[in-house]
Each structure stands twice: as C-alpha cells, then as structure tokens.
C-alpha positions as CSV (number, residue, x, y, z in Angstrom):
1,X,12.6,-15.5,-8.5
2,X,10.2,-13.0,-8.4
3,X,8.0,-14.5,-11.6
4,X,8.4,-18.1,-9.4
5,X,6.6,-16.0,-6.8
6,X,4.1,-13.7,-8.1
7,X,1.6,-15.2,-5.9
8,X,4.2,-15.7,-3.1
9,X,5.9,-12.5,-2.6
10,X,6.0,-12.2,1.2
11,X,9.2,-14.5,1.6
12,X,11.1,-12.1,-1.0
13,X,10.2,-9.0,1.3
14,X,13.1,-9.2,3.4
15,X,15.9,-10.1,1.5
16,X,14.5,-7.2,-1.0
17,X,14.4,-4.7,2.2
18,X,18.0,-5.5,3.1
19,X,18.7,-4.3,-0.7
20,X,16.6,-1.4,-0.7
21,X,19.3,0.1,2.0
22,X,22.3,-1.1,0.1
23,X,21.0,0.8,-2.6
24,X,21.1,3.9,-0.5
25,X,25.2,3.9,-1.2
26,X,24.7,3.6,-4.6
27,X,22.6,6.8,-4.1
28,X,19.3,5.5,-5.2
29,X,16.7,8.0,-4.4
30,X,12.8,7.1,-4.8
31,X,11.8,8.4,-7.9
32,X,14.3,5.8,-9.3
33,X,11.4,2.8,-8.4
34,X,9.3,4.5,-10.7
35,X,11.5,4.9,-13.7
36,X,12.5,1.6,-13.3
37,X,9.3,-0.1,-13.1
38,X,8.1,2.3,-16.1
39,X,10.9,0.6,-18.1
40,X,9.9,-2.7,-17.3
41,X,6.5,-1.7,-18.1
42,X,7.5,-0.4,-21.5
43,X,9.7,-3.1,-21.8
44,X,6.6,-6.2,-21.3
45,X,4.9,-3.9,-23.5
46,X,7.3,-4.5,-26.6
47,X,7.8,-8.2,-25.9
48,X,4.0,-8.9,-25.6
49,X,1.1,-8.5,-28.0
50,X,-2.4,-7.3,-27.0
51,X,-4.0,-10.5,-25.8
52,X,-5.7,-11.4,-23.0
53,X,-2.5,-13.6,-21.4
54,X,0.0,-10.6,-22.4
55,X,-2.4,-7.9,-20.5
56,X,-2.8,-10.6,-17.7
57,X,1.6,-11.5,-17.4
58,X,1.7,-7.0,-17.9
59,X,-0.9,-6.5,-14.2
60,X,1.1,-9.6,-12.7
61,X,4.3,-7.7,-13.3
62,X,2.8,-4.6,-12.5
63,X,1.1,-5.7,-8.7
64,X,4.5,-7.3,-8.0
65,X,7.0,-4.9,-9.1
66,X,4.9,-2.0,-7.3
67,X,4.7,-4.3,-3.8
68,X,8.4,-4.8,-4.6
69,X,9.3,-1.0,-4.7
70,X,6.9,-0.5,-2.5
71,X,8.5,-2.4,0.4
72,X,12.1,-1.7,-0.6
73,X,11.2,2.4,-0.5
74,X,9.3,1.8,2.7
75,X,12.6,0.3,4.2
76,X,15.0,2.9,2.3
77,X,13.0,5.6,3.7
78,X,11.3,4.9,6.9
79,X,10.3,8.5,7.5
80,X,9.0,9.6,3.6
C-alpha cells in the first residue's frame, strides 16, 4: 500500500495513526520507529545495487517511512 502511495501518503495517515495507539499495548516506545526504519534501510540496501533507480526507490522509502513514523509517533505521543 504504502509503495502504491509514495506520492499519495496523506490518505494512509489515519488508518496508520489509529495503529500507532494500538501499538502502545504492545509496548512500542519511540525509539522502536527508528530501529525499524534502520532495518528497512539496511534491508533496501542489500536488495539494491548502487544505481541511480536503487538510490532513487532507497530516498522514496526513506521520505515515506520517516512521514510514516513520523505521524504514527506524533499520534502515540501527543505530548513528546
């Protein structure tokens, strides 16, 4: 959904919100966003080479997953 969307995420904001605070049960904590979108990071990184479309689909990933974690933190924890 989310590669579908890369130029579209606003629609996937809310749904992504709501499971930001589901997440809080599971005892997610912030610092989780970033070690999971380092291992995605590291993950594109082994599945690409060094071209220009790999380093391209890498920042695509990279601008979504952060407005992704961004938005879910930002809901998850209002006041941080």
């Amino acid at each position: 959904v989310v590669v579908a969307n890369l130029d579209h995420l606003e629609p996937l904001l809310p749904p992504v919100q709501q499971l930001a605070v589901r997440h809080l049960d599971w005892g997610v904590r912030p610092e989780h966003y970033d070690l999971v979108g380092e291992a995605l990071m590291q993950t594109l990184g082994v599945g690409s080479g060094q071209d220009s479309a790999s380093v391209e689909l890498r920042e695509a990933w990279r601008v979504a997953y952060t407005a992704l974690a961004d938005a879910m933190k930002a809901a998850a924890y209002p006041a941080a």
